[in-house]
MOPAC internal coordinates of N, CA, C and O (Angstrom, degrees):
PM7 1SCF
backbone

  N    0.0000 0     0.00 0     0.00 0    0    0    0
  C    1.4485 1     0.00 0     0.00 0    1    0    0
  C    1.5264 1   110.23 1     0.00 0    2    1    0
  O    1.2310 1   115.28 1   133.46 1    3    2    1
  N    1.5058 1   126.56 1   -46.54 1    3    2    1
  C    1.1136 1   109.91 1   171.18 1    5    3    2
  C    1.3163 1   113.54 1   -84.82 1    6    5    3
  O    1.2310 1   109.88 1  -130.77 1    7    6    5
  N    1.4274 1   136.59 1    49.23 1    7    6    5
  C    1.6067 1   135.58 1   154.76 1    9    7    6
  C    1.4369 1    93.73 1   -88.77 1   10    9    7
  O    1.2310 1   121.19 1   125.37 1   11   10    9
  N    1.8402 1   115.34 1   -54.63 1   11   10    9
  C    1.2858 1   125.30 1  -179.25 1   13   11   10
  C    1.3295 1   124.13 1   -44.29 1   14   13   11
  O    1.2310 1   129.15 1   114.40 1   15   14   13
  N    1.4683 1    99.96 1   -65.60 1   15   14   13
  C    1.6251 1    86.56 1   174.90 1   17   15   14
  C    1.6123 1   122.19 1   -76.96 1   18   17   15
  O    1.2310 1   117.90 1   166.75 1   19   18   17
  N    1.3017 1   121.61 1   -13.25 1   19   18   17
  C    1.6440 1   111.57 1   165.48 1   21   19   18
  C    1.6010 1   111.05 1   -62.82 1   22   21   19
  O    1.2310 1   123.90 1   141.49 1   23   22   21
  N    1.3787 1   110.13 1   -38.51 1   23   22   21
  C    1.5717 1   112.03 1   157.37 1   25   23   22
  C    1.4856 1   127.74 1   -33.93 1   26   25   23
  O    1.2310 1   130.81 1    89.65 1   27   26   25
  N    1.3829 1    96.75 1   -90.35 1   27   26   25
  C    1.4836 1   114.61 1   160.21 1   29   27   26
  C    2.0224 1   110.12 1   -22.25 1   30   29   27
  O    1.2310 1   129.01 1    78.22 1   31   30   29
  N    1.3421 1   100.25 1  -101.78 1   31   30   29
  C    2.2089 1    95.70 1   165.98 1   33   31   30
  C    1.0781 1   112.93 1    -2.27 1   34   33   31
  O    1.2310 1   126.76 1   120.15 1   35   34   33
  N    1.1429 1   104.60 1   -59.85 1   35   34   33
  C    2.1864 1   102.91 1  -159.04 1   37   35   34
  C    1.9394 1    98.32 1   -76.15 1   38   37   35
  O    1.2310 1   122.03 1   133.76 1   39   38   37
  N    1.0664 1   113.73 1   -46.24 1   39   38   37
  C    1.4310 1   116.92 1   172.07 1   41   39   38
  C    1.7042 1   119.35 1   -64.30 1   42   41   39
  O    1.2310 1   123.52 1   148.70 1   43   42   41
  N    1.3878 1   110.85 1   -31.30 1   43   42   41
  C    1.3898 1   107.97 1   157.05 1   45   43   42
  C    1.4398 1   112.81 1   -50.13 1   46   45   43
  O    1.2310 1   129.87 1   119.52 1   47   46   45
  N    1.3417 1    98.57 1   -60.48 1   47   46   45
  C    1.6931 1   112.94 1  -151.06 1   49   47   46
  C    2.0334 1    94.60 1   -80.78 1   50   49   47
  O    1.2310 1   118.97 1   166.79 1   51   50   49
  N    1.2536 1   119.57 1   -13.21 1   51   50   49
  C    1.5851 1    96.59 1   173.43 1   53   51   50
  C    1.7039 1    96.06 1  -151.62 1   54   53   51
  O    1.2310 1   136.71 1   -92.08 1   55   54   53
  N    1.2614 1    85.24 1    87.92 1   55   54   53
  C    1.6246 1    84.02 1  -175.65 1   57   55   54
  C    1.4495 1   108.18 1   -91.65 1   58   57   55
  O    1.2310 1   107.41 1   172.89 1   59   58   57
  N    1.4240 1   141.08 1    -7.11 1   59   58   57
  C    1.5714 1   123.00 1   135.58 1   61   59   58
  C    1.1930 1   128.92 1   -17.81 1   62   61   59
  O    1.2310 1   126.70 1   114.01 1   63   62   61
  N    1.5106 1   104.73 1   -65.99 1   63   62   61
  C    1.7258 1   104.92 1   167.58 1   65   63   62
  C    1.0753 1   146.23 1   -75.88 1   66   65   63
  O    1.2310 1   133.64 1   163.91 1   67   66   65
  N    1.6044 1    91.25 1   -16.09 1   67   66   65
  C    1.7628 1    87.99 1   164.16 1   69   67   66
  C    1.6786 1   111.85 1   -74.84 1   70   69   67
  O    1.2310 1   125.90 1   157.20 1   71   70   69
  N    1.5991 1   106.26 1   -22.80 1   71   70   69
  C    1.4801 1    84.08 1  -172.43 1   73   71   70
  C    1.3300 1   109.97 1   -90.64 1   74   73   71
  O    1.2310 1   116.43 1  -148.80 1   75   74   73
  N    1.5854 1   124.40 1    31.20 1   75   74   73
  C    1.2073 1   117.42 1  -167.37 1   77   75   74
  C    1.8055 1    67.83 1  -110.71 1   78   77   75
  O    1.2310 1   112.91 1   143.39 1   79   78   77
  N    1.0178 1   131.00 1   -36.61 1   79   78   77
  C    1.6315 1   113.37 1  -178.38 1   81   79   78
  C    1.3102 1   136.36 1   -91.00 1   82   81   79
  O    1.2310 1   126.39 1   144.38 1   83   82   81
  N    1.2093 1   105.32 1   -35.62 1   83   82   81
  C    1.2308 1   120.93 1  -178.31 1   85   83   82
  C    1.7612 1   120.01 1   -97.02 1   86   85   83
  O    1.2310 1   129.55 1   169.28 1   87   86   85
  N    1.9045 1    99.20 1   -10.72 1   87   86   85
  C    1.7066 1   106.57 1  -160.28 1   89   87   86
  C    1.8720 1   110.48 1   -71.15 1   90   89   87
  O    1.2310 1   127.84 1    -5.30 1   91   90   89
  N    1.3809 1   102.51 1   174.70 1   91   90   89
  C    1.3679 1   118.39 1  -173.38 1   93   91   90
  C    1.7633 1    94.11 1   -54.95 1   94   93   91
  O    1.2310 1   125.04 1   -40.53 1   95   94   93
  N    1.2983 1   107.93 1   139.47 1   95   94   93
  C    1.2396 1   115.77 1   172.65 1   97   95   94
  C    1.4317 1   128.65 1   -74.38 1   98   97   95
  O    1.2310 1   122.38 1   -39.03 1   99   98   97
  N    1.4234 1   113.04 1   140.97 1   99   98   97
  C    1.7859 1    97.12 1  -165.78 1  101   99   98
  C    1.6785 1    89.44 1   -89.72 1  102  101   99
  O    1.2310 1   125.28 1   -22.89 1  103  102  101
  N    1.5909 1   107.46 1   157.11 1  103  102  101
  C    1.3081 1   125.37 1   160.05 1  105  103  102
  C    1.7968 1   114.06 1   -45.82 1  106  105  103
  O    1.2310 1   121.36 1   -41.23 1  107  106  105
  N    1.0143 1   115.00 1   138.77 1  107  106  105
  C    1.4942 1   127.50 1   166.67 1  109  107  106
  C    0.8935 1   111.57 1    51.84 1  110  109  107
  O    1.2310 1   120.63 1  -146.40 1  111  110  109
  N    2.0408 1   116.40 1    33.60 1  111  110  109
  C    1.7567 1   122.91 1   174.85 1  113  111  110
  C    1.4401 1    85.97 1  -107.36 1  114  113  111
  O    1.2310 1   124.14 1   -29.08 1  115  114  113
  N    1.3525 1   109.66 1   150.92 1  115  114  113
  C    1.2863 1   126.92 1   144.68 1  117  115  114
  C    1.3809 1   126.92 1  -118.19 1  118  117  115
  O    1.2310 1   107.39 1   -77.10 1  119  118  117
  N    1.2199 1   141.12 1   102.90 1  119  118  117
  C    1.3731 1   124.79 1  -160.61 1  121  119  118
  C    1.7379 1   109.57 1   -88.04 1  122  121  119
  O    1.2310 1   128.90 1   -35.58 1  123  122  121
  N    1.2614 1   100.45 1   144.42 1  123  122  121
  C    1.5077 1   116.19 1   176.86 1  125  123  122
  C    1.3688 1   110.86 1   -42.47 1  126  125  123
  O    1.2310 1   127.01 1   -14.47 1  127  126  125
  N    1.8012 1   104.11 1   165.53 1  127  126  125
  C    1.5920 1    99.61 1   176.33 1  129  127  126
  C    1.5023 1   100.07 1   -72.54 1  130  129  127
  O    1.2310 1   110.24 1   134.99 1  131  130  129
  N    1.2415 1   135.93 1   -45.01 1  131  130  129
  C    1.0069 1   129.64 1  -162.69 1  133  131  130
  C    1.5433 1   126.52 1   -54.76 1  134  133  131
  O    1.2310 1   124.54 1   167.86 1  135  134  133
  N    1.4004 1   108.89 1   -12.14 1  135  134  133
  C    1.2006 1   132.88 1   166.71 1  137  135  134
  C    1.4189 1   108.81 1   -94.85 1  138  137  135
  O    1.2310 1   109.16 1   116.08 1  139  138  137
  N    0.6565 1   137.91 1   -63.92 1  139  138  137
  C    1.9615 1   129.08 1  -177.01 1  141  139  138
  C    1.3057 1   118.60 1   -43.42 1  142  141  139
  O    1.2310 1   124.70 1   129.94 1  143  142  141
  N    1.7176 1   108.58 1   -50.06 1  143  142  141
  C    1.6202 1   110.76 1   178.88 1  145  143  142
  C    1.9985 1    96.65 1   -40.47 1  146  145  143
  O    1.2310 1   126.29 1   105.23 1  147  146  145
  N    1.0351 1   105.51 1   -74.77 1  147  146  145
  C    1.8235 1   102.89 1  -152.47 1  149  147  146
  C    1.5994 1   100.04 1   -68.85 1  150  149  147
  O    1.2310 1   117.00 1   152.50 1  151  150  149
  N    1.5068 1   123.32 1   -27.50 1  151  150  149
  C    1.5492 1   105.91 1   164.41 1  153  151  150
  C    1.5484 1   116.95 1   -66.88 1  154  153  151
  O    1.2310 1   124.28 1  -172.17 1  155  154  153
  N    0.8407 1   109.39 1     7.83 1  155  154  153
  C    1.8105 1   107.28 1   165.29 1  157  155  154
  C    1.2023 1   128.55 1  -138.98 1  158  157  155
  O    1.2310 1   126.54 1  -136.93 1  159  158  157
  N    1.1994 1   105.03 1    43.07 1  159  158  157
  C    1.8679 1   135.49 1  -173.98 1  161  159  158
  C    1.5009 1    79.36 1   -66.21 1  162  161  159
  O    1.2310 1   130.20 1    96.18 1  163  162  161
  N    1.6058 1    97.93 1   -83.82 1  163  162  161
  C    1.3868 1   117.60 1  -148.08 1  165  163  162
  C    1.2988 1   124.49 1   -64.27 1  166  165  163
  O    1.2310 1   120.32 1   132.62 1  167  166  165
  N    1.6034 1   116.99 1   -47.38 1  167  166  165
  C    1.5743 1   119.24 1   151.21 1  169  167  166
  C    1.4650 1   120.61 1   -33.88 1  170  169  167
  O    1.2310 1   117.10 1   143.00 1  171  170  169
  N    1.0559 1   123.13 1   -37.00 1  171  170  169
  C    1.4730 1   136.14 1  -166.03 1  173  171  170
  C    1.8754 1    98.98 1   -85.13 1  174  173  171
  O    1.2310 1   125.75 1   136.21 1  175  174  173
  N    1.4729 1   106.55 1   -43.79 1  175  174  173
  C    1.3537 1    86.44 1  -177.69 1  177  175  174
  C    1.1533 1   109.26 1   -71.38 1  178  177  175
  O    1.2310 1   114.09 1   149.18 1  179  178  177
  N    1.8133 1   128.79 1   -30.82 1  179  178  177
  C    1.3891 1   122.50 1  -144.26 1  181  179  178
  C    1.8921 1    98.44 1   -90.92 1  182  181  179
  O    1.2310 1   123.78 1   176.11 1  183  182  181
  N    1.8026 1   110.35 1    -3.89 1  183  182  181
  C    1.2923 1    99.99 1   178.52 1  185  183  182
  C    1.5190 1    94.78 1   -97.28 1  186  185  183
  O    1.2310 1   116.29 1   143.99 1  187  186  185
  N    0.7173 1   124.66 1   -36.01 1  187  186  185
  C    1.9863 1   131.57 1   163.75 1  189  187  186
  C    1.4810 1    90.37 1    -9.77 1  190  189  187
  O    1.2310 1   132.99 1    95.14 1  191  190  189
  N    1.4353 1    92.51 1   -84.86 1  191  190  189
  C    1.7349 1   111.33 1  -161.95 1  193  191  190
  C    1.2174 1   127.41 1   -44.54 1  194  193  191
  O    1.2310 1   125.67 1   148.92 1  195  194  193
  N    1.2407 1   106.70 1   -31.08 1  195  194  193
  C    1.5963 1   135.25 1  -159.57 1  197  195  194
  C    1.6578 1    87.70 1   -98.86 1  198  197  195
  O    1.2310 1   103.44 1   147.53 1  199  198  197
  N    0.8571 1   148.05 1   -32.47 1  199  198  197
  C    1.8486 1   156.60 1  -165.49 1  201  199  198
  C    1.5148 1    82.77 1   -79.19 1  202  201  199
  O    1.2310 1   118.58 1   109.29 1  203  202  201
  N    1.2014 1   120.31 1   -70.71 1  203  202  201
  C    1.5563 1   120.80 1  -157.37 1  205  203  202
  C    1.1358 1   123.38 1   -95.21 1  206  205  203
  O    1.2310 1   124.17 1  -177.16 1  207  206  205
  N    1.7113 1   109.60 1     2.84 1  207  206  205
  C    1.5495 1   104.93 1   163.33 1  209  207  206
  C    1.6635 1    94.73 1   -83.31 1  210  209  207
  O    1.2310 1   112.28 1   127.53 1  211  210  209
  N    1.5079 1   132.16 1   -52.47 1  211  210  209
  C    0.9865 1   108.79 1  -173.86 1  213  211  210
  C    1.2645 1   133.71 1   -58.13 1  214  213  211
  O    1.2310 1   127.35 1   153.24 1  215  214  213
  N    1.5763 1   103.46 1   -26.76 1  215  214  213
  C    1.8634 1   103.37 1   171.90 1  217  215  214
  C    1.5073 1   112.07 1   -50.90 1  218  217  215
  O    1.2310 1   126.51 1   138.79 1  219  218  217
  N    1.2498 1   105.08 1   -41.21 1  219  218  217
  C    1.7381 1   102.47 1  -168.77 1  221  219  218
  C    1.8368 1   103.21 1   -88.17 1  222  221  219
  O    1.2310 1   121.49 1   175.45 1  223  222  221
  N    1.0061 1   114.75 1    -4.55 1  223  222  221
  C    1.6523 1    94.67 1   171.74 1  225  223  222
  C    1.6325 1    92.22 1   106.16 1  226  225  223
  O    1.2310 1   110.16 1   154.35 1  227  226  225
  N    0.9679 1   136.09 1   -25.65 1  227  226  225
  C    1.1819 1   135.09 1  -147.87 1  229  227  226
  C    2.1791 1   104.34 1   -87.97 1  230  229  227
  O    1.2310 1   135.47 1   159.30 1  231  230  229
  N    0.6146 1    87.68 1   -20.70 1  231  230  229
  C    1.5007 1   106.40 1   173.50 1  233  231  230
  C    1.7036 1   103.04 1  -118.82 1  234  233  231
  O    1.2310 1   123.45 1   -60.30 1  235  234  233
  N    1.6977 1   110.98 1   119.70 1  235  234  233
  C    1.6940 1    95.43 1  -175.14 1  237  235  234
  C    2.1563 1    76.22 1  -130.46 1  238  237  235
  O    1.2310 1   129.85 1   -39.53 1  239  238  237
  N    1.6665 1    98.61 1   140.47 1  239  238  237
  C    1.2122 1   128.43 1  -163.03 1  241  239  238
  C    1.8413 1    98.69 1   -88.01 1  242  241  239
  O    1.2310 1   127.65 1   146.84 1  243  242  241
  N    1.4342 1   102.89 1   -33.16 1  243  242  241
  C    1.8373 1    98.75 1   177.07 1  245  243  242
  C    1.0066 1   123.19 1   -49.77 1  246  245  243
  O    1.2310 1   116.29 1   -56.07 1  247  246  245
  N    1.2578 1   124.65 1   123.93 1  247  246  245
  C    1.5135 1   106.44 1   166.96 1  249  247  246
  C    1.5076 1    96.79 1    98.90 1  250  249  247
  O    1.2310 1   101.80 1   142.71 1  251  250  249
  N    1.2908 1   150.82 1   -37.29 1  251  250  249
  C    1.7026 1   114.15 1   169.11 1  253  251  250
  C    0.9404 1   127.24 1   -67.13 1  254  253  251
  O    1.2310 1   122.66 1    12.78 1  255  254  253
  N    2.0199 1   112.51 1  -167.22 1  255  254  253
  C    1.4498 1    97.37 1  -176.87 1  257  255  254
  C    0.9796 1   121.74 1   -80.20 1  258  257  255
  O    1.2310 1   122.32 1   -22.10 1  259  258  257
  N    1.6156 1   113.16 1   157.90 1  259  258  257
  C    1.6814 1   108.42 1   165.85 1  261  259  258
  C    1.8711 1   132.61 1   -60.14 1  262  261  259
  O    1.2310 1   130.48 1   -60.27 1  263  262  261
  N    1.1784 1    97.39 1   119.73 1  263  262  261
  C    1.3391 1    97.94 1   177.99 1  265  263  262
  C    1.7741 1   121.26 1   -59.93 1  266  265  263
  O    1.2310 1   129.13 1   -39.10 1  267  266  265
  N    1.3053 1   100.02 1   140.90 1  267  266  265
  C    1.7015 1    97.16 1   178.00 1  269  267  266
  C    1.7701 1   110.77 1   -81.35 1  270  269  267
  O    1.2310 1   136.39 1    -6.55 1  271  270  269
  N    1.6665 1    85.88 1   173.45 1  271  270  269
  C    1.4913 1    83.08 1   161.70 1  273  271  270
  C    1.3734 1   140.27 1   -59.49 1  274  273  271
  O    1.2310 1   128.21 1   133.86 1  275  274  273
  N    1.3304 1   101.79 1   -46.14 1  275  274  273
  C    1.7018 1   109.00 1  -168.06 1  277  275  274
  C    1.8392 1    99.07 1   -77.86 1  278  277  275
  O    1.2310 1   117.22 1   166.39 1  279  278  277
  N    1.2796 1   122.89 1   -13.61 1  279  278  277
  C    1.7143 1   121.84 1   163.54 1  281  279  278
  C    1.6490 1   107.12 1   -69.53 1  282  281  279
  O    1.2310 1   123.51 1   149.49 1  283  282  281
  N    1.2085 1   110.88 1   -30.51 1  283  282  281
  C    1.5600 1   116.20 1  -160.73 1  285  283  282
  C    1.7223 1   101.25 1   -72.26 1  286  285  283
  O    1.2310 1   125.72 1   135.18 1  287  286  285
  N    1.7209 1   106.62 1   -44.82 1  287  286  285
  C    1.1531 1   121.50 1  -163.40 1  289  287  286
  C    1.4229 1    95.50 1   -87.00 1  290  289  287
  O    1.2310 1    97.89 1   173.98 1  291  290  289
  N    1.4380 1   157.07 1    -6.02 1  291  290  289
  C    1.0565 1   170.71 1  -102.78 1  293  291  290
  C    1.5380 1    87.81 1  -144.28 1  294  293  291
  O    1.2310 1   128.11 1   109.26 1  295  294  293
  N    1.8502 1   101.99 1   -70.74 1  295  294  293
  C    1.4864 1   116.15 1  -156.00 1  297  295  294
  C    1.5275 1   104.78 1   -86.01 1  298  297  295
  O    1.2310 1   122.43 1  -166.65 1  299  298  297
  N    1.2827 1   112.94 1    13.35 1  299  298  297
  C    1.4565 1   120.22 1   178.63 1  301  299  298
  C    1.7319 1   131.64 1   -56.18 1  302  301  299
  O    1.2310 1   136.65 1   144.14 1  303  302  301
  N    1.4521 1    85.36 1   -35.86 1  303  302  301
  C    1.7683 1   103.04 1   170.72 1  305  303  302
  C    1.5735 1   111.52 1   -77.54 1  306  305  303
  O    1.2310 1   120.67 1   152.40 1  307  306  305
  N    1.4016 1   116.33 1   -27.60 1  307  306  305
  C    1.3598 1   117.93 1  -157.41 1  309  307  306
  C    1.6882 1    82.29 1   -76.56 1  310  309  307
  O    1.2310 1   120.92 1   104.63 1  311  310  309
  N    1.4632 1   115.84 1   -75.37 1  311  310  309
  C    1.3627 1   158.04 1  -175.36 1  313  311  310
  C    2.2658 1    82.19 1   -22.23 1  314  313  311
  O    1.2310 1   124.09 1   118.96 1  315  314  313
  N    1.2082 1   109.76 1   -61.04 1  315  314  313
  C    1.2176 1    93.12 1  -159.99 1  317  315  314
  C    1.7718 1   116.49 1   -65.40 1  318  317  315
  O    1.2310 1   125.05 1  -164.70 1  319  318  317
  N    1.6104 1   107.91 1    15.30 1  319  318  317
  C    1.1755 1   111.19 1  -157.58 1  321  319  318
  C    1.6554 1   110.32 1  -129.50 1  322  321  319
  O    1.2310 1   125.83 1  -174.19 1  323  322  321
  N    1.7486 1   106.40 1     5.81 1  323  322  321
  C    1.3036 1   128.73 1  -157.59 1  325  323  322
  C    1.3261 1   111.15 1  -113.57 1  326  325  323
  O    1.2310 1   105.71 1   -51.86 1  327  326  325
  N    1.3040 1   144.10 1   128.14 1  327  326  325
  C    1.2809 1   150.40 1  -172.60 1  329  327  326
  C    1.7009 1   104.30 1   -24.28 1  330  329  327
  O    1.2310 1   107.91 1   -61.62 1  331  330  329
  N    1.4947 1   140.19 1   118.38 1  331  330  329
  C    1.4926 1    99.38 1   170.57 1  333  331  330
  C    1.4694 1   125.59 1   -79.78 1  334  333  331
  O    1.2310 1   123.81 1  -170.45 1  335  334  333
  N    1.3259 1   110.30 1     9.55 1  335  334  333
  C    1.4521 1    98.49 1   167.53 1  337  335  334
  C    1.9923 1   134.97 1   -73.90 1  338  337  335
  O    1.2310 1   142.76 1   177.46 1  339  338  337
  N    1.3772 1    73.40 1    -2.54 1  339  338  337
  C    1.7190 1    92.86 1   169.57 1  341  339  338
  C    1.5476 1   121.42 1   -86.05 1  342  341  339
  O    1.2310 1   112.30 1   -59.05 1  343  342  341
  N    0.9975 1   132.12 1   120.95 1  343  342  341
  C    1.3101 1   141.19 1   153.13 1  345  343  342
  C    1.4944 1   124.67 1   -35.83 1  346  345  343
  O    1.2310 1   120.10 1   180.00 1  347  346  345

């Protein structure tokens, strides 16, 4: 939780740059590798974390909220890259 909200803060507080990293993608851009590695630092750690709290029990998935569609389709790229024994 505090990866999230130190996330979250810094994107409050300079949201230029987040949308230079994180923003809606323009049509008929492709961004360089040199750009993707560090735009997926942070996604990458926070599905890291989230992979191995649930392996260990330590994170239990019953019982939150239900995710929507457009989150589902969101996490679709991550998701295709994630153990599938994870939820």
């Amino acid at each position: 939780m505090a990866i999230c909200h130190g996330v979250r803060d810094w994107s409050l507080d300079h949201p230029q740059e987040c949308s230079l990293i994180f923003g809606t993608p323009v049509p008929e851009f492709e961004a360089s590798a040199d750009a993707v590695g560090p735009a997926s630092r942070v996604p990458a750690l926070l599905t890291g974390l989230l992979v191995e709290m649930v392996g260990t029990g330590e994170y239990d998935l019953i019982g939150q909220l239900p995710i929507s569609d457009d989150v589902r389709r969101a996490l679709s790229p991550v998701r295709e890259k994630s153990p599938p024994r994870y939820p």
